[in-house]
N, C-alpha and C positions, 0 to 999 in steps of 0.2 A: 684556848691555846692560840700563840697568837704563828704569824707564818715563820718565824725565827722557829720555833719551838717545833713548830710539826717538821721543818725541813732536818732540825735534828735527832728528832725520832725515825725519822724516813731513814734518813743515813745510818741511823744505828741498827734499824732493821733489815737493812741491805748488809750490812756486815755481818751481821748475826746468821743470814740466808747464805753471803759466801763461806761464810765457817763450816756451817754447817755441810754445803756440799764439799768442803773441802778434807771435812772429817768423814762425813760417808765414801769420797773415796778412797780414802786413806784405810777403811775399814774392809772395802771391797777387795782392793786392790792388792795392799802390803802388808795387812793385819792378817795374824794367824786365827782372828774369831772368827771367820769362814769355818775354818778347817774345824777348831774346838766345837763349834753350837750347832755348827751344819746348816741349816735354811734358815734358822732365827739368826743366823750373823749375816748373813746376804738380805737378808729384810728390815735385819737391823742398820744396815749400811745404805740398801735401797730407801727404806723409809728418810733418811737423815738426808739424803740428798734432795726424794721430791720434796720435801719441808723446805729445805733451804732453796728449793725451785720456785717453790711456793711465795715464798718470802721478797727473795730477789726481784724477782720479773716485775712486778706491780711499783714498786716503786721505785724503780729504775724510769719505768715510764712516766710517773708524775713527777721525780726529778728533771727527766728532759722536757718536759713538759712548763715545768717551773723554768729553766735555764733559759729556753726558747723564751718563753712570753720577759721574762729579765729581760731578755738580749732585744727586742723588738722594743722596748722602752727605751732601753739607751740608747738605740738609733733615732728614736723619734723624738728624744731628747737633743742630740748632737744636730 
């Protein structure tokens, strides 16, 4: 793969990780499956978040990671 490819993978794993936390708190929060499941819908909602915590954080950092070291070449190119 080359870095075109993995930077699009990253990106799509980081959306995939906001969704997800943004579906678990959708779950937690305003969805009546708390109330229906009882403890498997707060776990089901907790679990969906740390996953998409999971998901998120890691390459959030090797994006900025990516962008910094980009940006320090075109300085040293200029």
């Amino acid at each position: 793969m080359n870095n075109q490819q993995t930077l699009r993978l990253l990106k799509g794993v980081m959306v995939l990780g906001i969704l997800l936390i943004t579906g678990g708190h959708y779950i937690v929060s305003y969805s009546p499956l708390p109330e229906l499941w009882g403890i498997k819908g707060l776990l089901l909602g907790a679990s969906m978040m740390a996953i998409g915590l999971a998901l998120s954080l890691p390459t959030k950092m090797y994006l900025t990671f990516v962008f910094v070291k980009r940006e320090n070449t075109r300085r040293r190119a200029s």
